[in-house]
C-alpha positions as CSV (number, residue, x, y, z in Angstrom):
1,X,-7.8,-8.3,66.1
2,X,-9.4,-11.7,64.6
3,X,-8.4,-13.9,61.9
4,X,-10.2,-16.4,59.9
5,X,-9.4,-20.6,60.6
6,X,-10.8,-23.5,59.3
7,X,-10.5,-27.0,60.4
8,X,-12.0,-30.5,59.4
9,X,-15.3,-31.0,60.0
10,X,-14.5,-33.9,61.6
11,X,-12.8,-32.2,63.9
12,X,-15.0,-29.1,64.4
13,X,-14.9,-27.0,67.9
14,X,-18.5,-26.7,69.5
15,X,-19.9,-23.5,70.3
16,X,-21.5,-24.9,73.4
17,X,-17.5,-25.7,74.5
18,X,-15.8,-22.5,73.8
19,X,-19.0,-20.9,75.7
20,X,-18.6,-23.2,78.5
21,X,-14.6,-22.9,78.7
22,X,-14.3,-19.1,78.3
23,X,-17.3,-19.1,81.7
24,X,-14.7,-21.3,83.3
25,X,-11.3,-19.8,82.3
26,X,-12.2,-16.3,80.8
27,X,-10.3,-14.3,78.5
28,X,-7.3,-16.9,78.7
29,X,-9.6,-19.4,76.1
30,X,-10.0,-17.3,72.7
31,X,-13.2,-15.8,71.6
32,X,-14.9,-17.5,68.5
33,X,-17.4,-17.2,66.6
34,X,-18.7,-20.7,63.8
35,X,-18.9,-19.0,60.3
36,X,-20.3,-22.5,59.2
37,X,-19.0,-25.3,56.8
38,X,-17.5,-24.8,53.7
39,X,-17.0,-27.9,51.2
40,X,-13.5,-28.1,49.1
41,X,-12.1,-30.7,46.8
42,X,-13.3,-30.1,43.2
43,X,-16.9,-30.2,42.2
44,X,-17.9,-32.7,44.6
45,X,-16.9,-31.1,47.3
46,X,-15.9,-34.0,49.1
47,X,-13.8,-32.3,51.9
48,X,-15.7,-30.8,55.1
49,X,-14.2,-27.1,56.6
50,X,-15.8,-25.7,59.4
51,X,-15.0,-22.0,59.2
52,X,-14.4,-19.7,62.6
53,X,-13.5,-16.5,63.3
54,X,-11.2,-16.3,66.6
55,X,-9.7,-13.5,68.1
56,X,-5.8,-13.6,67.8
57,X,-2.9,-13.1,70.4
58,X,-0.1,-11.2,69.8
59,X,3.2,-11.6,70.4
60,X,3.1,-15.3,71.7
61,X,4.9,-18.8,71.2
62,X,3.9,-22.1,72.4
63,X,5.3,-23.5,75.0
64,X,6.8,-26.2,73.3
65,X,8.9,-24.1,71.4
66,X,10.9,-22.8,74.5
67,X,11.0,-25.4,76.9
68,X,14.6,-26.6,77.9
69,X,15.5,-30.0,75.9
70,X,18.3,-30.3,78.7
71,X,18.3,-32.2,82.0
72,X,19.5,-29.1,84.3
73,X,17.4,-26.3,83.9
74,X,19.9,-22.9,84.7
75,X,18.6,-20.5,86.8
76,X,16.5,-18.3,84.2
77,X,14.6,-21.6,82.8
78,X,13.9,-22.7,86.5
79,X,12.5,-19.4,87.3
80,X,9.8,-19.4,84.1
81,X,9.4,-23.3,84.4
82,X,8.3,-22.2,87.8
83,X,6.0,-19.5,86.9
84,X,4.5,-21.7,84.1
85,X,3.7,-24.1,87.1
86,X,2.2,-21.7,89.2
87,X,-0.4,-20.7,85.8
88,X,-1.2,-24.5,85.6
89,X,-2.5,-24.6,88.8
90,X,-4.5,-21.6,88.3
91,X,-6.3,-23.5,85.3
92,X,-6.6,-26.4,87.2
93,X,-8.5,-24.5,90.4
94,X,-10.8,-23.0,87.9
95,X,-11.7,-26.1,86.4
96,X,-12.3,-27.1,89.8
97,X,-14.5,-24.9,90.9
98,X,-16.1,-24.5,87.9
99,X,-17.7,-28.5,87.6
100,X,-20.0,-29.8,90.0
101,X,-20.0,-33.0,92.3
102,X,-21.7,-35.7,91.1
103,X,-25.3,-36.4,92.1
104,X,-25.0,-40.0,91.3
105,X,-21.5,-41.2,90.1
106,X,-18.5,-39.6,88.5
107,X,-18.2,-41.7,85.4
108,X,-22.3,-41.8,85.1
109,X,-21.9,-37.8,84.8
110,X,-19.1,-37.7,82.1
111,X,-21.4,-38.4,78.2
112,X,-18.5,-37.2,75.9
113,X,-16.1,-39.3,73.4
114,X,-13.5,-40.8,76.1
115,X,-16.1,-40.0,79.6
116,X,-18.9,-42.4,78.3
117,X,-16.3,-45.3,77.1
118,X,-14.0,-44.9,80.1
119,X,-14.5,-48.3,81.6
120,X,-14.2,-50.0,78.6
121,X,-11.3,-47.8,77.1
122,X,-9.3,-49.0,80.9
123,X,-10.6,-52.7,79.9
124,X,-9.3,-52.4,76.5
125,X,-5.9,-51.1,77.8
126,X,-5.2,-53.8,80.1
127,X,-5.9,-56.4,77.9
128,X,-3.9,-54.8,74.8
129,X,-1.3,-52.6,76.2
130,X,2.5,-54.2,75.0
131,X,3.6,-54.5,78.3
132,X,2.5,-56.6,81.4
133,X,3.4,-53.9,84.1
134,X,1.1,-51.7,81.6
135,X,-1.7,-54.5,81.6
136,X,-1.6,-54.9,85.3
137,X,-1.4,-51.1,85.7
138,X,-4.6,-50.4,83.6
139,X,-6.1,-53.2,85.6
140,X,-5.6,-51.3,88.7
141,X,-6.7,-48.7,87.3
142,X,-9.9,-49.3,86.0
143,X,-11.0,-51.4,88.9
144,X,-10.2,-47.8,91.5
145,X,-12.9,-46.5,88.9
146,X,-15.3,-49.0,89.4
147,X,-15.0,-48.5,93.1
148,X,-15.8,-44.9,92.8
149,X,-13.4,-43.3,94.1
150,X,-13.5,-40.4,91.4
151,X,-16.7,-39.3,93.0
152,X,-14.6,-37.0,95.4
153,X,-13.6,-34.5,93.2
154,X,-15.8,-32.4,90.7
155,X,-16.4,-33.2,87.0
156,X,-16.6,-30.8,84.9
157,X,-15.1,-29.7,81.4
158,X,-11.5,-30.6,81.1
159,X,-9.2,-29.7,78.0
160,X,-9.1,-32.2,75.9
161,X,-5.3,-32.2,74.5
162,X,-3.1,-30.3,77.1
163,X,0.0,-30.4,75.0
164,X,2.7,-27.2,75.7
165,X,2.3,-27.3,71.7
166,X,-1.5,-25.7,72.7
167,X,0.1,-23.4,75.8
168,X,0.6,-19.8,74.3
169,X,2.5,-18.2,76.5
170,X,4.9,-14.5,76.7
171,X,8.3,-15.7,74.9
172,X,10.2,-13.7,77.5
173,X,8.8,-15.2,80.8
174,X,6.6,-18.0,79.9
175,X,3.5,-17.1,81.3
176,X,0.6,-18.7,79.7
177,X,-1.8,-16.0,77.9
178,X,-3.7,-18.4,76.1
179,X,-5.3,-22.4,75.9
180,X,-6.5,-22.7,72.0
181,X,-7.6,-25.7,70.5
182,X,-10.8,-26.8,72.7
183,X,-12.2,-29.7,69.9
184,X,-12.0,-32.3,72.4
185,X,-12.3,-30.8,75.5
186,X,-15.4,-32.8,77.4
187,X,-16.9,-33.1,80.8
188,X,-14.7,-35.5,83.0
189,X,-13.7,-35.9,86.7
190,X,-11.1,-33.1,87.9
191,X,-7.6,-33.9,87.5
192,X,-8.0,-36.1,84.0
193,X,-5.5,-33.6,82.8
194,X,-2.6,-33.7,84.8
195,X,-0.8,-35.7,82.0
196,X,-0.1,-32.1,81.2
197,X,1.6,-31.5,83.9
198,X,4.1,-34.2,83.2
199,X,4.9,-32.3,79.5
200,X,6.3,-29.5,81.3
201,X,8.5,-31.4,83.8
202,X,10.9,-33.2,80.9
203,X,11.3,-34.1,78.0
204,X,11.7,-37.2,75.5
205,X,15.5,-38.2,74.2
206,X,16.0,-40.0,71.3
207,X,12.4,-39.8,69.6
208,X,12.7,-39.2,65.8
209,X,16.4,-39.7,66.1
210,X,19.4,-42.2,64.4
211,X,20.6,-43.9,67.6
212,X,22.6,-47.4,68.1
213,X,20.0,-48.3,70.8
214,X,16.7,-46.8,69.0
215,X,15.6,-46.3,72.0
216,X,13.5,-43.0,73.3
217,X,13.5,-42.3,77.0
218,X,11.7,-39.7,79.3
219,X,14.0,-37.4,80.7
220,X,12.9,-35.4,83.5
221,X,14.8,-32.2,84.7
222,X,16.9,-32.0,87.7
223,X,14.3,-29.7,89.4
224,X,11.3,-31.6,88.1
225,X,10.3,-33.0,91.7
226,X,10.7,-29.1,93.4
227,X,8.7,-28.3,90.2
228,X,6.2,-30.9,91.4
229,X,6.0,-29.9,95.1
230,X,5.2,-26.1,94.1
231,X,2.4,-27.3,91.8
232,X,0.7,-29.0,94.7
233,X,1.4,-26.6,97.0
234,X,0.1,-24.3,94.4
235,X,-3.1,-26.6,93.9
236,X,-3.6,-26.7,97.4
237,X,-3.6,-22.9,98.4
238,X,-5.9,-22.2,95.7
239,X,-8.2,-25.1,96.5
240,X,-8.0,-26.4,99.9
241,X,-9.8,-29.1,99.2
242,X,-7.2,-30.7,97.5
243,X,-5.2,-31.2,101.1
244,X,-7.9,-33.7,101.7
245,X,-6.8,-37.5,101.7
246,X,-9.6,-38.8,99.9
247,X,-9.5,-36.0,97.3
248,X,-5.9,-36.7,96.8
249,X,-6.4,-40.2,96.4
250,X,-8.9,-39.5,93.6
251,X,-7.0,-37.1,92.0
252,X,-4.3,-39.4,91.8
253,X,-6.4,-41.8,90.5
254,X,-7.6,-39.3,87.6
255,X,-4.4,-38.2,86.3
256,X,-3.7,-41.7,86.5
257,X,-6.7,-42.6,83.8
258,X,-5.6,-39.4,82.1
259,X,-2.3,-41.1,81.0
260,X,-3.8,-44.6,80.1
261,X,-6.6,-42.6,77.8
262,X,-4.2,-40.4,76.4
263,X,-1.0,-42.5,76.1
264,X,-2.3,-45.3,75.7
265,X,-4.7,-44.9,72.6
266,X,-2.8,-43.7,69.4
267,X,-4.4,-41.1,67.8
268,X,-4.9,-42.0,64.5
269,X,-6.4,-39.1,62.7
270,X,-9.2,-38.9,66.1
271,X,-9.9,-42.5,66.0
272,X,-8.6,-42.9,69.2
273,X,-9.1,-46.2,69.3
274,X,-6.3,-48.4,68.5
275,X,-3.8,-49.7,71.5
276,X,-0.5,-48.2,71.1
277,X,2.0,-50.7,70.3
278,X,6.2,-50.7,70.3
279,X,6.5,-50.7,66.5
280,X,4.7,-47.7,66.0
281,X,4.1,-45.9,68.7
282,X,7.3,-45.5,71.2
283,X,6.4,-41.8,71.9
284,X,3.7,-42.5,74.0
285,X,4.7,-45.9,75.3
286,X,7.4,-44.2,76.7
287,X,5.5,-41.7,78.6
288,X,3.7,-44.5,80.0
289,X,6.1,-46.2,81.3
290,X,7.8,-42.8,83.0
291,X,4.5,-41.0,84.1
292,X,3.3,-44.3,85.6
293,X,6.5,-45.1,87.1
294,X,6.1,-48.3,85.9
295,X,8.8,-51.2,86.4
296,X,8.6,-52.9,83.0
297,X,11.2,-55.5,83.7
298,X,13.9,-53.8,81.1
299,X,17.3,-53.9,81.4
300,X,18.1,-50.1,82.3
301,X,20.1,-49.5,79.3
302,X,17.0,-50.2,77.2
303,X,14.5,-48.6,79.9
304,X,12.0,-45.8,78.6
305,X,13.3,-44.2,81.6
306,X,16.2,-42.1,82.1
307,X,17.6,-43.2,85.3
């Protein structure tokens, strides 16, 4: 069965992607076909709709419509958090072994939006990010880059929003049946997306929410670091590679500039270009501070992070 979608033009999926990300990950990325643009807003026309036809799944949710919003997951949720795990790392071996090493350098291989500006997005960061242990964090960062340590693992296409709120998966066990919304997927060094990873192990408190403190905070489950262990042990059966010392390092290093890129730019409409601040942006300064691990030099009870 297929259904009709449209989406800003600005924001239109390429062809040459969905092609290159069902060779990689199969029947798990939707097939779609570009019907073209269609122009809407009176007589002028002045709105941009790119029109596709995609094939649709059945009987699905998104993951972040089930997850637990709870710090101890009961034995049912730990099972399916668990199987969800395992199905990450089965995306994340095929996006592996689906890019290439680099001839020359990593970051000379990657031409897309965030690949071609990821120096200067990590220059950018720690100049403007609210916080120093943020700064000095993106600092860090950028300069492991520079040093080319990301030439150790593979670059390839990576999705470029992996959100559970773009995880279709079996409302009954959580498996993951389907990855939509490739628009800014790119070529990048393996691991870039292991923000996503951090999604799925907790949750944030207090966002959108009357509180004295208004304060958010990351709250990871109980099980989050078993979670963790069975990802890379996971990771590392599938690709043994990963075992290595040097490959960890660089992986580390990617999912690393993963969250800066993705947490630390807001996303304004697909600007992606302003530094998120405190005033408007807590969501994602928050996830800094947690997925980093960062000491920001808070007094706990106004820490980001749930202790």
């Amino acid at each position: 069965m297929r259904r009709e979608m449209f989406r800003l033009w600005k924001h239109a999926v390429s062809m040459g992607t969905i092609g290159e990300a069902r060779r990689i990950f199969g029947p798990l990325v939707p097939w779609t076909r570009d019907l073209g643009m269609i122009r809407v807003g009176g007589e002028e026309g002045r709105m941009g709709l790119q029109v596709l036809e995609m094939e649709f799944v059945p009987d699905v949710v998104r993951l972040s419509d089930v997850l637990p919003r709870g710090r101890v997951l009961d034995p049912q949720a730990l099972k399916r958090c668990k199987d969800v795990i395992r199905d990450l790392t089965w995306y994340f071996a095929r996006a592996w072994y689906g890019g290439h090493m680099a001839t020359s350098s990593a970051i000379q291989e990657c031409h897309g939006k965030v690949g071609k500006s990821m120096v200067s997005r990590l220059r950018k960061l720690e100049m403007d990010l609210p916080l120093p242990a943020m700064r000095q964090k993106a600092r860090r960062t950028r300069e492991a880059v520079e040093q080319g340590i990301l030439d150790a693992v593979p670059v390839g296409l990576n999705y470029g929003d992996f959100l559970p709120s773009n995880l279709l998966v079996d409302p009954s066990s959580w498996r993951i049946k389907s990855y939509i919304d490739w628009a800014e997927a790119e070529v990048l060094p393996s691991g870039i997306c292991l923000y996503g990873l951090e999604h799925i192990l907790g949750y944030i408190e207090g966002q959108n929410n009357e509180e004295k403190s208004g304060k958010s905070q990351f709250v990871y489950y109980e099980q989050a670091e078993e979670l963790r262990r069975i990802f890379w042990e996971e990771f590392g059966h599938l690709v043994p590679a990963v075992k290595g010392t040097d490959v960890r390092k660089a992986l580390d290093l990617s999912r690393d500039v993963g969250i800066l890129l993705w947490k630390g730019f807001a996303w304004d409409d697909g600007a992606i270009d302003r530094v998120v601040n405190l005033k408007d942006d807590l969501g994602e300064v928050t996830c800094l501070e947690a997925w980093l691990k960062l000491d920001s030099g808070f007094d706990r009870r106004d820490s980001f992070i749930s202790s």
